[in-house]
N, C-alpha and C positions, 0 to 999 in steps of 0.2 A: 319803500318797496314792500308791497303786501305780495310773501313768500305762497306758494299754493296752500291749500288747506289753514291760511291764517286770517287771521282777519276780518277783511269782505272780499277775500277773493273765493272763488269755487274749491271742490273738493271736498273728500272726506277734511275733517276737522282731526289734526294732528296726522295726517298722513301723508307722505310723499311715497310713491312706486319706485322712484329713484334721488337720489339724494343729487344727480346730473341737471334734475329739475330746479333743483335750488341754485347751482353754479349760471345754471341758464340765465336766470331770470337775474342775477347780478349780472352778470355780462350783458346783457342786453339791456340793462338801466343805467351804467356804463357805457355803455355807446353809445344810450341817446343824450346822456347828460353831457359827453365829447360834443358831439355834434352839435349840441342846441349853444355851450357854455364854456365850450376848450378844455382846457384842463379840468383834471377831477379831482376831489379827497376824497376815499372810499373809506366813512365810518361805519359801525356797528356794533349792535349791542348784544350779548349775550350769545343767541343762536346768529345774528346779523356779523356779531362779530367773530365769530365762528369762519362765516361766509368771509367776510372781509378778509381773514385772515386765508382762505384757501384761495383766493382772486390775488392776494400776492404772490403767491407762486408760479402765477403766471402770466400776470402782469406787472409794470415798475411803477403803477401807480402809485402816492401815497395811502397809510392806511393806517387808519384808528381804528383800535381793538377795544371797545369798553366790558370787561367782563367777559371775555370770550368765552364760549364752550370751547373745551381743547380737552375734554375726559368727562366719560359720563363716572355720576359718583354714585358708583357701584359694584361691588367685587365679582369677583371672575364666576363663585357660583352663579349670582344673580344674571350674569353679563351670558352665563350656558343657559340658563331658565330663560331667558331673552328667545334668543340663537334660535330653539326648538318651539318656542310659542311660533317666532315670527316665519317660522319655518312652516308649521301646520295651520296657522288661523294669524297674517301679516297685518290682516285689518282690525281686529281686534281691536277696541279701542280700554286705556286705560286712561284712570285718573290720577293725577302724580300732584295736580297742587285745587284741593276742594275749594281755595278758598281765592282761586285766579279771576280778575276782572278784567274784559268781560268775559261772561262765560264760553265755557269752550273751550278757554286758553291755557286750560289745566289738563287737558288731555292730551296725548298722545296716542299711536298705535304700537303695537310692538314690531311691525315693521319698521315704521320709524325710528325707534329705540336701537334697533340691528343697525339702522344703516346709521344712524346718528354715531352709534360706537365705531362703527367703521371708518367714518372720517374722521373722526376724532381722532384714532390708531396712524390713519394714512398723514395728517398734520402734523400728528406729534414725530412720527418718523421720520419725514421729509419736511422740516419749517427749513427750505431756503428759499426767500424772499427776495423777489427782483428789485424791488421799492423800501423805501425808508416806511417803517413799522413804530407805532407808538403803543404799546399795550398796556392799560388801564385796569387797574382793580382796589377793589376793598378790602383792607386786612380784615374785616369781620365778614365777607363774601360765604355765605353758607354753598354757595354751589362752585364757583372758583376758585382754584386753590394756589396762593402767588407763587408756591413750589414749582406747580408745575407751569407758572407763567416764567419763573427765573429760568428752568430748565430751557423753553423755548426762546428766550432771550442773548442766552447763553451759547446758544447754537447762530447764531444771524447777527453779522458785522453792522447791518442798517435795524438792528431793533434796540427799541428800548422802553423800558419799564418804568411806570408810573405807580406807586401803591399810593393810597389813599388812609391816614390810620382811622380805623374806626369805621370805615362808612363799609354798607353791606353790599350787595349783588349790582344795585344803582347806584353809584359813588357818588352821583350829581342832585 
């Protein structure tokens, strides 16, 4: 699935106008993957598993979380410096990893950023999941934190948690 703004698909690069656009475009890869192949396993990685994990909420599909986004990792000043950027200049584009291949994939907007934090808050408050949940991480994951994957784990009778010792952000 090439999310808007990633990849080779169109749009600003690290921008979404609404984070509804991201939900879309799983549900809609989702129904074609029903229709063309029956049943589905809905994985993802990172920001996918992010998506993954918000498509159980309101589906019973199955779902692999590898490394989910479920908190941006940044405190509440940063997360109000956020809020007011995206609030005055949404497109704005920043660079959060100089060193992302291919290029591009290091950027974000700080719209993004706002809304990215938003689902992340809306996840972490409501994880109940229609489907059986497998959540995946690295104990040495610099951007996921198994804390806060046991917290989400902890809340949901069909999840469970996978660590990996050792392995970072790609456990695979």
């Amino acid at each position: 699935l090439d999310l808007p703004g990633h990849g080779a698909s169109r749009g600003a690069r690290g921008h979404v106008a609404s984070w509804d656009e991201y939900d879309a475009a799983v549900e809609a890869t989702v129904r074609y993957a029903r229709q063309r192949f029956g049943a589905v396993v809905v994985w993802g990685s990172s920001l996918g598993g992010h998506l993954a994990l918000s498509f159980s909420t309101r589906d019973p599909a199955p779902v692999v979380a590898s490394a989910p986004m479920v908190a941006l990792p940044v405190g509440s000043i940063v997360r109000g410096v956020i809020s007011l950027g995206a609030y005055l200049t949404p497109t704005t584009a920043i660079r959060i990893n100089p060193a992302a291949r291919p290029p591009g994939h290091g950027v974000c907007t700080l719209g993004w950023l706002q809304a990215a934090g938003a689902a992340c808050d809306k996840l972490r408050d409501n994880p109940s999941f229609l489907g059986p949940v497998l959540l995946q991480v690295g104990t040495k994951d610099p951007l996921v934190s198994v804390s806060d994957l046991r917290e989400i784990q902890a809340r949901g009778d069909t999840c469970d948690l996978r660590t990996y010792d050792g392995a970072g952000h790609e456990p695979f």
